[in-house]
C-alpha positions, 0 to 999 in steps of 0.5 A: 502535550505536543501531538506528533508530526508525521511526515506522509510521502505520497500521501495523496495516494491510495493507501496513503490518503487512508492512512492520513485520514486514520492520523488525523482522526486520532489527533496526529498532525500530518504533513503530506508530500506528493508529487501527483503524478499517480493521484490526485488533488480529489483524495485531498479534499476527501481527506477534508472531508472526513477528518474535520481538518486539512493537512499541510500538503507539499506538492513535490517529489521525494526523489529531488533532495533539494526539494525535500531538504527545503521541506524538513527545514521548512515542517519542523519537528517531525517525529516520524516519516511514513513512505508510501511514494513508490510506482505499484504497478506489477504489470506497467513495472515490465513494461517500464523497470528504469521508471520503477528503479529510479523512482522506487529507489531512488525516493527511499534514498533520498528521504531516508538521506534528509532524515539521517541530516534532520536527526529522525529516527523513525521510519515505517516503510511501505513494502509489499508480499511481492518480496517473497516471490513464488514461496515454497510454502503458504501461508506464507510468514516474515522468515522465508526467504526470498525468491527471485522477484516476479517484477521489476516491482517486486525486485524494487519492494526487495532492493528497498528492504535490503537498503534498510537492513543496512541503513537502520545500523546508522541510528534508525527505527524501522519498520518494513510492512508488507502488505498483501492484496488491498483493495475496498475504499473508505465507508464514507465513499469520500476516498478510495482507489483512484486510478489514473488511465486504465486499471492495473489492480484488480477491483478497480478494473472490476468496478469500472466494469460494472459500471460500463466504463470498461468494457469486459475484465479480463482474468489472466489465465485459468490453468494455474495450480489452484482449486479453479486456476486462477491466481490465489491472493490474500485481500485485504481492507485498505483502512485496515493496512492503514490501522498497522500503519499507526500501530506501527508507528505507536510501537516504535515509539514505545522502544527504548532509544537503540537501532531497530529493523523489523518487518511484518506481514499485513493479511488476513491469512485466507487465500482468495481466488482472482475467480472468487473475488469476482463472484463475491463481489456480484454476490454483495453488489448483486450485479452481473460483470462481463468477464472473459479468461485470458492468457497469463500475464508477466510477472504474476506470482501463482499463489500467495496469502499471508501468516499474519500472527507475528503482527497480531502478536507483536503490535495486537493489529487484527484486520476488522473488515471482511472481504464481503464489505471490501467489495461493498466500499470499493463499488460505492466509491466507484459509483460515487465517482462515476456518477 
């Protein structure tokens, strides 16, 4: 039996690059487009590494429909597209938002414009908790609505779920996956988050800390409404997001031929204070970080963890990591890198 294609957008990247590794340990034959603009060639060959094989990898940006025509024509028999290249950053999506529109965006368009010429039907896309905004109520699950975005990042993850609401009417299966707060780096060490200039996700700040390459961490704001004031979030094992990812993927495979739009909370449901995670992560790594309180940053929501048991009910996805050895991955891999 023909294993299934799947088409990875931005699978050079930090979640993209588990998740293609979780693809070909499970037989699927990948093809990667990235344009390298926020990874880099080292996630490939750590791919290698770990999976026994190399994916086909097209160097480009999703945005060029020419580009991505030329590629559809070119990796024939794709079965499913997983998209993954979009800027993440809440902090850099303020400073630069035409960035994150154009390419946040515009990206989704175009690929979502080849599919429907290629006649793909299934599409898993990478959203975020930031659609919720501020919500009224945590943990929060698939039916509150959303609030006005934090960020021009938020407002993007939004804009891109709203396009696919409509675009799923014109024979599309999709699903949207919203992750929550992931971090650690696969138990191998060969791949992990990989920042390009100074941090804008938490861990990887804290692990360049503990390893001197910066010089303090600083945690914004302590006067929030929160058991210590620090922001609360739901953390999350990277290679557990990329588990749903497949197992999203499977379900819709499953489906009877027909339109399909759903969405789904990836979490493990547990608040963790941006306070916590520190102190966690000097516990597990027995290491002292050198960290000072801030003031608030723009476009930081106060609290937010997840309701995940529409997933573990609908797809039987649970996560299989702690948050204990999230902290232990993601210092192995920095050390690794490091050195």
């Amino acid at each position: 039996m023909k294993s299934k294609k799947v088409l990875v957008t931005g699978g050079a990247g930090y979640i993209g690059s588990h998740t293609v590794v979780e693809l070909l340990q499970r037989g699927y034959e990948v093809a990667i487009v990235d344009d390298l603009s926020k990874s880099d060639q080292m996630l490939l060959s750590g791919i290698e590494k770990i999976a026994g094989k190399k994916p086909i990898f097209y160097k480009g940006d999703c945005c060029d429909k020419k580009f991505m025509q030329t590629l559809f024509k070119t990796e024939k028999g794709i079965d499913c597209v997983m998209h993954f290249a979009a800027y993440k950053s809440v902090g850099e999506s303020v400073q630069l938002p035409l960035d994150y529109y154009r390419n946040n965006i515009g990206s989704l368009v175009t690929v979502l414009e080849v599919m429907k010429e290629n006649n793909i039907q299934d599409f898993i896309f990478s959203s975020s908790c930031t659609v919720y905004g501020q919500p009224d109520h945590i943990p929060v699950n698939e039916t509150a609505p959303f609030k006005k975005a934090e960020s021009p990042y938020g407002a993007t993850k939004q804009m891109g779920e709203r396009i696919l609401e409509d675009a799923y009417k014109t024979g599309l299966r999709i699903i949207s996956l919203r992750y929550f707060n992931p971090i650690g780096a696969h138990p191998s060490a060969l791949i992990g988050e990989l920042p390009i200039g100074v941090p804008n996700n938490l861990l990887p700040y804290i692990t360049q800390t503990a390893t001197g390459k910066r010089d303090k961490l600083t945690i914004f704001g302590d006067d929030y409404n929160t058991p210590d004031g620090s922001c609360l979030r739901d953390y999350i094992h990277v290679v557990d997001i990329a588990d749903a990812h497949i197992k999203a993927m499977e379900h819709l495979s499953k489906l009877p031929p027909g339109n399909v739009c759903d969405v789904f909370n990836l979490g493990t449901g547990v608040g963790v204070s941006v306070l916590e995670l520190v102190k966690k992560f000097e516990k597990v790594n027995d290491i002292k970080l050198n960290y000072v309180i801030g003031a608030r940053r723009p476009g930081d929501v106060e609290k937010v963890y997840a309701d995940p048991e529409k997933i573990r009910k609908a797809l039987g996805w649970k996560t299989r990591f702690t948050i204990e050895e999230a902290l232990q991955h993601a210092w192995q891999w920095e050390q690794k890198i490091s050195s």
